[in-house]
C-alpha positions, 0 to 999 in steps of 0.5 A: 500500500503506497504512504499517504501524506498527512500535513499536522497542526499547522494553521490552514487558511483556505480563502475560498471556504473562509476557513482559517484553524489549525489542523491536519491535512490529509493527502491520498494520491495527489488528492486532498483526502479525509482519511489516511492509514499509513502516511508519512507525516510533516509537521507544519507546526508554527506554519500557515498551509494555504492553497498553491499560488497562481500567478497570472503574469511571468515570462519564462523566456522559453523559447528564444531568450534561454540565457535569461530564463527556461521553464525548468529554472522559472518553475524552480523559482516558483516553486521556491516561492511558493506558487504551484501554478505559473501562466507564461506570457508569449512575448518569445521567439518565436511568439506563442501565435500557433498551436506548434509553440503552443505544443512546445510549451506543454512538451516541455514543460511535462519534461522539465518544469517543476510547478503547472505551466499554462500558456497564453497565446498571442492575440495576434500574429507574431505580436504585431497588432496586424492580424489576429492570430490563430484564437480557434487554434491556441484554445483548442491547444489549451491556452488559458488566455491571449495576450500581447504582453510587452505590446499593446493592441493599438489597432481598435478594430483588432481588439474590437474582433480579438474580443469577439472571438473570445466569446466563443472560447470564454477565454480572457484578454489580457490587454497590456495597456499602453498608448506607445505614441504616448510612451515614446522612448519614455523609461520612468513616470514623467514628473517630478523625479523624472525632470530631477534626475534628467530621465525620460518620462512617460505620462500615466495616461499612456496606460490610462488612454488604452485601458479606457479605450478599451472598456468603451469596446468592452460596453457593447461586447460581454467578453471577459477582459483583464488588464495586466499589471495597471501601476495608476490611480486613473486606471484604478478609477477606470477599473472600478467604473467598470466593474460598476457598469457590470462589464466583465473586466478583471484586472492586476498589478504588480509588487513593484507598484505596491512596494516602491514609488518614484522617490526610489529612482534616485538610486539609479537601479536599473531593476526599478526599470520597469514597463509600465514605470513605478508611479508616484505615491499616490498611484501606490496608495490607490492601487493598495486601496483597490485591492482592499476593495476588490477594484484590483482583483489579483497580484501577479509577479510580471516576472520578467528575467534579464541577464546582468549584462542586459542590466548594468548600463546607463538607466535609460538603456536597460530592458525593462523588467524584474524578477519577482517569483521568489520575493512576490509572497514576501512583499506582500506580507511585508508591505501589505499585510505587515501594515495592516492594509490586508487581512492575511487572509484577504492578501492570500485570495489574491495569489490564490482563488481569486486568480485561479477564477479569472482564468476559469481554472479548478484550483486555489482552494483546499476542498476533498477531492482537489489537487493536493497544491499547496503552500506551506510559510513562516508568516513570521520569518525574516529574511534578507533578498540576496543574489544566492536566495535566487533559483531564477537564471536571472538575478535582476531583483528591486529588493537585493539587500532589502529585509523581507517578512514572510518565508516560503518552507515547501511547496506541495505540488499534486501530493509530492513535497517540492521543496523538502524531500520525505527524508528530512527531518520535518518529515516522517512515517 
């Protein structure tokens, strides 16, 4: 008779049952169970046991950009950081624009990743905003959304069909908001720490002009809708507007948006340069104010790995992006539920139930029967974000040197402890 899994006495904070106890979990066969008669058994004394992680937003690099990151190293830093299910952006080479990239992904990702990898395709060819891509083809080949991320859909008209076409596949689009004639060749949040320290600065209604575009198209079409990693208060107004017209528009940001403002620029840190810019204080406030209301639906790591070398130049010459698997859960509970802006268990159903329904996926919850995906953490564990820390290829991090609260001790992925081996001492039978 194979062993079961039995998790004891830790405390278990499922959202989506508003449940919050200490207790025991029982795993048989990678499935959440009632009743166990041989187990080996880890003790989750003084830790919180959770759903699995979600994260809506990473960029795996795979394939195209391996020197970055791959699905094998990405799903690791996942893993570490507590997410059991990532979904993977497909800003690649080639763009994942057909159902033979989409393929790939999967092969690889049964192959090599260490968490769940659920891609999502373009919404058009090649990311050009020309033509749509082939949507019929991605759903059946099992994307969970189109997205252009790193681009937005400039062209009216091609969103106004992406939208349509989705209806028949209840799939989300994932709009990557910008107005690139607004952006131009803008690297920070124009405004007072932009004219400051002589940088080129992007106006917030560079974001604000595409999302509100499009949820004028969204009034007249009842598509499911989603905006990527919004960083203004104007968008958060435009959100909650929607929302409040019925429309079905769901919508995330990011850690960096809610642990930095633009005052943190005058440490030239080229992992602060980030697309859409980190705004101003009261961007910040307002996106903290959204998720406390439910205007911002989830937190999503945008983690986005680049190699040192692509990073060490002048500011204005970096790629945009940072890496953010490994420190997403820690920055929340360090600037969001630390403070007291989240309940603990409000800040969980962000990363956890709540994402895993915008994409209309069986997750995030801890009922008999479900995946046995979980998250197992020291609420109360210091630590402090060095190179070393990182299972990411990548180390382009804004928290390098930063003391955070919150600490990831293993994950569990359909049953199998990912993080610890049954050996350890934690763990027994």
């Amino acid at each position: 008779m194979s062993k079961s899994l039995i998790i004891r006495d830790g405390r278990i904070i499922d959202p989506s049952r508003k449940l919050d106890g200490v207790g025991d979990l029982i795993i048989n066969d990678g499935k959440l169970g009632v009743t166990a008669e041989t187990a080996y058994v880890l003790d989750a004394t003084g830790m919180v046991v959770c759903p699995g992680f979600i994260d809506l937003h990473c960029h795996l690099r795979q394939p195209g950009f391996e020197e970055k990151e791959t699905i094998a190293t990405g799903s690791q830093a996942a893993a570490r950081g507590g997410f059991t299910t990532v979904c993977c952006m497909p800003n690649t080479d080639p763009p994942l624009d057909s159902r033979a990239e989409i393929d790939y992904i999967k092969q690889v990702a049964a192959a090599e990743a260490a968490v769940r990898v659920m891609p999502i395709g373009c919404i058009s060819k090649g990311r050009k905003g020309e033509k749509l891509s082939e949507m019929a083809e991605l759903a059946e080949a099992g994307v969970i959304g189109f997205s252009d991320d790193g681009a937005p859909v400039s062209d009216s008209s091609l969103m106004l069909k992406a939208m349509q076409y989705s209806l028949s596949f209840g799939l989300p689009v994932m709009e990557h908001c910008e107005d690139t004639s607004a952006t131009a060749d803008g690297v920070v949040r124009e405004g007072f720490y932009s004219t400051k320290l002589g940088l080129r600065g992007v106006p917030s209604y560079s974001e604000e002009i595409c999302l509100a575009r499009d949820l004028l198209i969204l009034r007249s079409i009842p598509a499911k809708y989603h905006a990527s990693h919004l960083s203004s208060r104007r968008s958060v107004e435009l959100i909650r507007e929607g929302k409040k017209r019925g429309l079905q528009v769901t919508a995330e940001t990011a850690p960096h948006y809610l642990c930095f403002d633009d005052s943190e620029l005058e440490r030239f840190d080229t992992c602060l340069r980030i697309n859409p810019p980190i705004g101003e204080p009261d961007d910040r406030s307002a996106l903290i104010e959204a998720l406390k209301d439910g205007t911002i639906d989830c937190i999503a790591s945008d983690h986005a790995p680049h190699a040192a070398h692509e990073k060490q130049v002048e500011f204005e010459y970096a790629p945009p992006g940072a890496i953010g698997l490994e420190t997403t859960f820690s920055v929340i509970m360090t600037h969001l539920v630390k403070p007291g802006h989240l309940s603990l268990t409000d800040a969980l159903s962000l990363i956890t139930h709540r994402p895993a329904k915008i994409i209309g996926i069986r997750a995030g919850t801890l009922g008999t029967g479900e995946a046995a995906d979980l998250t197992l953490f020291d609420p109360d564990e210091e630590w402090t974000v060095e190179t070393g820390c990182f299972h990411s290829k990548s180390k382009n991090s804004p928290w390098l040197g930063k003391t955070l609260t919150g600490k990831v001790k293993h994950t569990v992925l359909d049953g199998k402890v990912l993080t610890a081996s049954l050996e350890s001492s934690q763990v027994g039978g």
